[in-house]
N, C-alpha and C positions, 0 to 999 in steps of 0.2 A: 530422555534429554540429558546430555550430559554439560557438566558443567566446565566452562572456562578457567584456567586460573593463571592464562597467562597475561601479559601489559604488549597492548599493540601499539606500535612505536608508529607506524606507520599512519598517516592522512585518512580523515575516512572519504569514500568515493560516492559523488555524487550519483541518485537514483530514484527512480521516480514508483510508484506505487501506485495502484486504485481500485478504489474502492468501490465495487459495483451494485445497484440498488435496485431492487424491486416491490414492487407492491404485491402481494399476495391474501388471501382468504386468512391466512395467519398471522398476516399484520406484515411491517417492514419485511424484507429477506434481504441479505447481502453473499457476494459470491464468496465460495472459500476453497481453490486447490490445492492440493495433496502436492508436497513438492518429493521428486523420487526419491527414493530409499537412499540414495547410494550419492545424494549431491553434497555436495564439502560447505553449504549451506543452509542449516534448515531441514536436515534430509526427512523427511517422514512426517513433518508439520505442515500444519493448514496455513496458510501465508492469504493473503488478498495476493493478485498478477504484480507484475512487478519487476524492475533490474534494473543496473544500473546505465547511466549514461553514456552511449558510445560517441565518439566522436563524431561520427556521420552524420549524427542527430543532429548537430549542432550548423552543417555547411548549408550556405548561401543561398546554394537552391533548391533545400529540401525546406529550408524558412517561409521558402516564397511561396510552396505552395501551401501554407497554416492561411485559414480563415480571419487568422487576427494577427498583426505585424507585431516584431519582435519587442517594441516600446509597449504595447498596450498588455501584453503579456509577461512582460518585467514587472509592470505595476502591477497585474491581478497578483502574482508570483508574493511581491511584496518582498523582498530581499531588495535594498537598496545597492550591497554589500557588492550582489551579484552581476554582473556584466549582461546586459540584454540578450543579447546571444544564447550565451547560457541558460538561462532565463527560460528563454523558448524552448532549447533544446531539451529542456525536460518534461515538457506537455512534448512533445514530440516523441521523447521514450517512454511516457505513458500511454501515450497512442500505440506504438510500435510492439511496447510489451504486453500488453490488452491482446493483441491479434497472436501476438506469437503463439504466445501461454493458454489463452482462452476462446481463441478464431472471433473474437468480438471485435467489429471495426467501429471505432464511437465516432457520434456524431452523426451515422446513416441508420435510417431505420428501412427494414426491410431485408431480409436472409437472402434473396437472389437476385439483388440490386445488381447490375454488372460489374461496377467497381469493384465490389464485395469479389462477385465470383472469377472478375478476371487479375484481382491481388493474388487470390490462394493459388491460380492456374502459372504465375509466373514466380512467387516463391518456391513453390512445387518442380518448377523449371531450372531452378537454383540462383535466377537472383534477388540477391542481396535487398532490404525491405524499401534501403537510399534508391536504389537502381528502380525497383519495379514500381513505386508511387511515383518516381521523375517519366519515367516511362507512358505509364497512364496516363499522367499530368490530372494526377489524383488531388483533390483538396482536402485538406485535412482538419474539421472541423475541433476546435478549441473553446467554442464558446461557449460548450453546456460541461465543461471541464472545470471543476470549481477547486481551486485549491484548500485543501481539510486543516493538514497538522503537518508538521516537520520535526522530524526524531533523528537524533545526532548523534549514535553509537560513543559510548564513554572509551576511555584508552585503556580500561578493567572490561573488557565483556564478558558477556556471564555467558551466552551460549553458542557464539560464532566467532570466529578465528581472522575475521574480516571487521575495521570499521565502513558504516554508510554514515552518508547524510542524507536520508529519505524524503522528501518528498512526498505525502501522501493526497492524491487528486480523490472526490468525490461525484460520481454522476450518476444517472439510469444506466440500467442494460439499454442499449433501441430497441424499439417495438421489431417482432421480426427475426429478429438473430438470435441464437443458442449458442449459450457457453459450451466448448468442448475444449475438454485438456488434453494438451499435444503428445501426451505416453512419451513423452523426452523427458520436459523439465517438471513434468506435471502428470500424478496421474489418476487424480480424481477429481470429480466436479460434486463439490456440493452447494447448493442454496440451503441457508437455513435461516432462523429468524437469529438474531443475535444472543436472545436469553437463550435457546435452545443449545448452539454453541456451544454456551459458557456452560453450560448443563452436561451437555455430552463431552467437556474438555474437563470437568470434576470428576466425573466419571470412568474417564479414562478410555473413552472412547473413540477422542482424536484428541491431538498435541497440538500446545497453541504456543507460540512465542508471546514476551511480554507486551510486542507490539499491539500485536494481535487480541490481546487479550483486552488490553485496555482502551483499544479502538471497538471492540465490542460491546466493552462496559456502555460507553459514551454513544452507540447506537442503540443501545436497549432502550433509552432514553426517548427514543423518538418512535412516533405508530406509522410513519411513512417515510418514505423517500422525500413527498414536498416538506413535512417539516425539516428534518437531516440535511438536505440542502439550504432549506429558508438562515438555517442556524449559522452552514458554513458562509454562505452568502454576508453576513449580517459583520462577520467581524474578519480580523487577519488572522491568518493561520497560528498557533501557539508555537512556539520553540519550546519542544521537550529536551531537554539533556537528562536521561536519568545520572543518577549520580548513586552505584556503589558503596555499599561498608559491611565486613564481619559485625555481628551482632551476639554473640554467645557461640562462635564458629558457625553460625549460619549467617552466607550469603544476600543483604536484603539490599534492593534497589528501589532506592524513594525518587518518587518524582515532586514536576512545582508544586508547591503550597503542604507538603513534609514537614516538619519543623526541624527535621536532620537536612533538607535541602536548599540549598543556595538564594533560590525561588521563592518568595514569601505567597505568590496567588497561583493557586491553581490551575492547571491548564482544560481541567477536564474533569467530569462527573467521576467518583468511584473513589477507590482506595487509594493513599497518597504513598503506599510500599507495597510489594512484593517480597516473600521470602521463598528461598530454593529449599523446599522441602519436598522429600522423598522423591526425586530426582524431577521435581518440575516447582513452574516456581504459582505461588497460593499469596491470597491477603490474609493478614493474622486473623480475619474472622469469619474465612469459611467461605464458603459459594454465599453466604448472605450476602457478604459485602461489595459479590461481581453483581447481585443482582438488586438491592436495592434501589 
């Protein structure tokens, strides 16, 4: 992973995220694809599904067919800031990036539902994902769609050339359906438990962004999927903005509750910095302090 060292001048662009969850004999498991080698985003790192907001997400009557109207999912959302619409349209491109990236349709359980297999049969036909759910007159289940965390890419990024403002959703896989990564944007499917992760990302056995990292941290935390929900459930999503600074010529980004951070309370279980050592970035105290 290489490091950023440019100032991006540019708006970050809204994008939605999710986080997928299973119950297993090992305890919790969350989804984790391999984004391709070769993307100008992320290349070669384990990401949760995910991208940003397209406009289409957002039209009238791709809204109409969401299980829950645009008012009731502004407030789950919790962004007053944000315009209802919008609002929506971003459970909308977690739904749509869920399918693209991972063939998971949320909200249906079952693998050979017809919905399911007559989405793939008309994307596959080449339209568009606005065209072939209006088509269907597909509904688009929002309600087991829980919003987690929102992370605000700083104008100093450390390892992408792009700002977001992410969005991060938390739910189950449905009973039924298998994650597959679409060999485009994506080209490995792993479940693992989240300490294992952060174990095999020390190691050096896959590459994790700090998002990621620390969205892992704050799952290890939980033995299930019902707790991990119960948690998001219970409060409003945090606003992370990491915030940047050299520290002896090394790169560290503190989050809230730092005492180098803007933020006096913490948003999340785990280390309150990161520094970019030997070209990824580590908490000053080692895999103990991802896994505490």
């Amino acid at each position: 992973m290489e490091l950023n060292t440019e100032i991006i001048t540019t708006p970050p662009l809204d994008s939605a995220s999710v986080v997928l969850l299973r119950d297993s004999a090992q305890g919790l498991q969350v989804l984790l694809l391999r984004r391709h080698q070769a993307s100008n985003v992320l290349g070669g790192a384990y990401v949760f599904p995910g991208g940003k907001l397209d406009q289409a997400d957002q039209s009238p009557a791709l809204l109409a067919q969401l299980s829950q109207n645009a008012a009731t999912l502004h407030q789950r959302l919790a962004e007053p800031a944000l315009d209802a619409q919008r609002a929506a349209g971003l459970f909308v491109a977690a739904i749509r990036e869920a399918f693209e990236e991972c063939r998971i349709l949320l909200g249906q359980n079952g693998g050979d539902t017809p919905d399911l297999q007559a989405l793939h049969q008309a994307l596959a036909n080449g339209q568009s994902w606005a065209q072939a759910t209006q088509h269907l007159s597909l509904q688009l289940h929002t309600d087991t769609l829980v919003p987690w965390t929102r992370w605000i890419t700083p104008r100093q990024a450390s390892v992408t050339h792009k700002r977001f403002d992410t969005r991060f959703f938390i739910t189950r896989v449905p009973e039924g359906q298998t994650a597959e990564h679409d060999n485009h944007e994506t080209t490995e499917t792993l479940w693992t438990t989240p300490r294992e992760a952060l174990i095999r990302y020390w190691d050096r056995q896959i590459e994790l962004a700090p998002p990621q990292i620390m969205g892992l941290v704050h799952l290890a935390r939980h033995r299930n999927a019902h707790s991990a929900l119960a948690e998001a459930q219970s409060r409003q999503p945090p606003v992370v903005e990491p915030e940047p600074f050299d520290q002896d010529g090394v790169r560290t980004i503190c989050y809230p509750g730092d005492p180098r951070h803007s933020v006096p309370h913490a948003a999340f279980p785990g280390p309150t910095r990161l520094m970019f050592k030997n070209k990824r970035f580590e908490p000053e105290l080692g895999l103990a302090a991802l896994l505490d």
